[in-house]
C-alpha positions, 0 to 999 in steps of 0.5 A, a space after each residue: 486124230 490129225 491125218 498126216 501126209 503119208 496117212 492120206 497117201 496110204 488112204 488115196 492108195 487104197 481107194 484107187 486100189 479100191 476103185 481099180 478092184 470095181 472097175 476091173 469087176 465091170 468091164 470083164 466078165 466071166 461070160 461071152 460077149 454072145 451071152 451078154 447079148 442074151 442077157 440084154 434081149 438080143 440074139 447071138 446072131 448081131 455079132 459075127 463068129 471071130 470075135 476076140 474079147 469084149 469089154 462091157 461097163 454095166 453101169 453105164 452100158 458102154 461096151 467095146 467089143 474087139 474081132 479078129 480081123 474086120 469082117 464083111 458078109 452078105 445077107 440077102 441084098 445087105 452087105 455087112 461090113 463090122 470093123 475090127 473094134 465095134 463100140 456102143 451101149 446096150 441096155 434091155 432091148 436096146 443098143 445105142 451109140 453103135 460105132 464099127 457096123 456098116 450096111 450098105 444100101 444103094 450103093 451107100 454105106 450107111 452106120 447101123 447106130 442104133 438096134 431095137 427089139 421089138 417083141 419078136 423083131 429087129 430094128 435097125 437105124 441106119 441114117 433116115 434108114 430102118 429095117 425091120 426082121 424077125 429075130 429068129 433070122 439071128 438065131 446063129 452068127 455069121 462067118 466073115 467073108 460067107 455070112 450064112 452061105 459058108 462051105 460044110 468045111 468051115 468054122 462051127 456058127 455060133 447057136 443061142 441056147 
């Protein structure tokens, strides 16, 4: 049977079609972005509580993760700042590639690119920079503007499980 050119139209059609279902079923999931970081080993506490909509491909681990607004906290002596689009990959105890989440040291802003788990800690690589912390100290998210150090008032801090 010859295939003529309507048939291969029909056909491209329905593999674009095909492919759009695909895409569409890995990059949104029916879980939150504070689960998928679960999943993948790491506490709820890598993200702040505004978080608006994420997007993650599981194929390759390539997500885009959208805030309400960029927020800035401080944590001890670190102060944070996550713009208001973070993107990056994640794997099993392991996020990459990070873009939109900022530390700064010394007087220096410094891209937090890569997190690591460690058994019961986390690793951060910012620069020629690394910290180390027990993951238990991300055990909840932190509030834009207030970090952990929020009036009783305020928006309920998102808990793991």
């Amino acid at each position: 049977m010859a295939i003529t050119c309507s048939n291969s139209r029909l056909i491209a059609a329905v593999l674009i079609l095909i492919g759009s279902c695909c895409w569409i079923q890995l990059c949104e999931s029916e879980k939150t972005a504070y689960e998928e970081l679960e999943k993948h080993g790491f506490p709820v506490g890598l993200l702040p509580t505004n978080v608006k909509k994420y997007k993650l491909h599981h194929l390759d681990g390539k997500f885009k993760v959208h805030l309400y607004s960029a927020c800035d906290f401080t944590v001890d002596s670190y102060h944070l700042y996550y713009e208001k689009k973070i993107k990056g990959k994640i794997h099993t105890d392991i996020i990459k590639d990070l873009e939109g989440v900022t530390v700064k040291v010394e007087d220096y802003d410094l891209r937090i690119e890569r997190v690591v788990r460690d058994g019961d800690y986390l690793n951060f690589y910012a620069g020629s920079h690394t910290a180390s912390f027990p993951i238990t100290n991300f055990d909840e998210s932190p509030q834009c503007g207030c970090g952990f150090d929020c009036p009783e008032n305020s928006a309920q801090l998102v808990q793991s499980a």
